[in-house]
Phi, psi and omega in degrees: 000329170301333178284326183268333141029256186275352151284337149307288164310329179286306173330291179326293185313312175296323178299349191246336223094294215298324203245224162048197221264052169292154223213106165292163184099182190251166167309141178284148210263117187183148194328105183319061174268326198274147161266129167235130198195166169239162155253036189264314163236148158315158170289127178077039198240177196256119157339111175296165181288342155297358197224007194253180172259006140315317211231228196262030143052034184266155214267175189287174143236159193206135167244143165217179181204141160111031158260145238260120170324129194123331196314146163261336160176169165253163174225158185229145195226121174247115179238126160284046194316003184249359139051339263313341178232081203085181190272140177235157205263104151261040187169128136192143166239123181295144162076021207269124191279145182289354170263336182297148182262004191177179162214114176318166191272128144106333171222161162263182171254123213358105173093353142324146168228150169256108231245170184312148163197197241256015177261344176096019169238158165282057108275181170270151190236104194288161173285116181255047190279158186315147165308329170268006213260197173264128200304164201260150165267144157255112202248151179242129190216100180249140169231132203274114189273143186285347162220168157305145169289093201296021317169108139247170164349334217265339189275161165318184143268012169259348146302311186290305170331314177268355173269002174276305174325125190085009185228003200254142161254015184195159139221202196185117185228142158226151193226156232155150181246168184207142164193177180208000000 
């Protein structure tokens, strides 16, 4: 049983945030232009538990407005930065048409794709932080890009992260908490 131990805790960690596929750095940086918001929580507010991996773990819902003309698509990253190894990537979706205003709880929209993120799946991953930590901040991030985005299944989020530097011309962050 001493053996199953640290493999029991790795197990754990990854499913919480603590492991998988975390990503150094802050998210890439670009003009505070997009207004972003839910109406499920406030900005610096608590995630409800329906949108966590306490609950039916369904992706949230979020409107934005003030994405910039021009745009060729958006893309969107729900990021943990309090982590232990780094930020870890729960959501990003890809390919988002630069005319939607918004997203429903639980789904994207047409011709979007959801690419891998630090659990190692193409879905939304709810916020699962360890039981013990102090609740986690969540940043959301939408970014409105000046071209497409080259972007598969298959890339990491610290690929998509680094084929986002330079491409992105506005953003919009909304930030929220968790904790259990």
């Amino acid at each position: 049983m001493r053996r199953a131990a640290p493999v029991l805790i790795a197990v754990a960690l990854a499913g919480c945030g603590g492991g998988g596929n975390a990503v150094q750095g802050t998210a890439p940086n670009a003009p505070e232009k997009i207004a972003l918001s839910s109406p499920a929580f406030q900005e610096g507010g608590t995630i409800p538990k329906r949108f966590t991996c306490d609950g039916a773990g369904t992706s949230p819902p979020l409107r934005w407005s003030g994405v910039p003309a021009g745009s060729a698509e958006l893309l969107l990253l729900m990021e943990d930065p309090d982590a232990p190894n780094g930020t870890f990537v729960h959501w990003i979706v890809a390919r988002i048409p630069a005319s939607a205003r918004g997203l429903p709880a639980g789904r994207v929209p047409p011709g979007a794709v959801q690419l891998q993120q630090s659990f190692g799946k193409s879905s939304y991953g709810g916020p699962c932080p360890p039981e013990d930590d102090p609740p986690h901040h969540y940043v959301f991030s939408l970014y409105s890009l000046e071209r497409k985005l080259p972007v598969s299944k298959a890339d990491s989020p610290e690929e998509v992260r680094s084929k986002l530097k330079g491409a992105a011309g506005a953003r919009g962050q909304l930030k929220a908490t968790y904790g259990r």
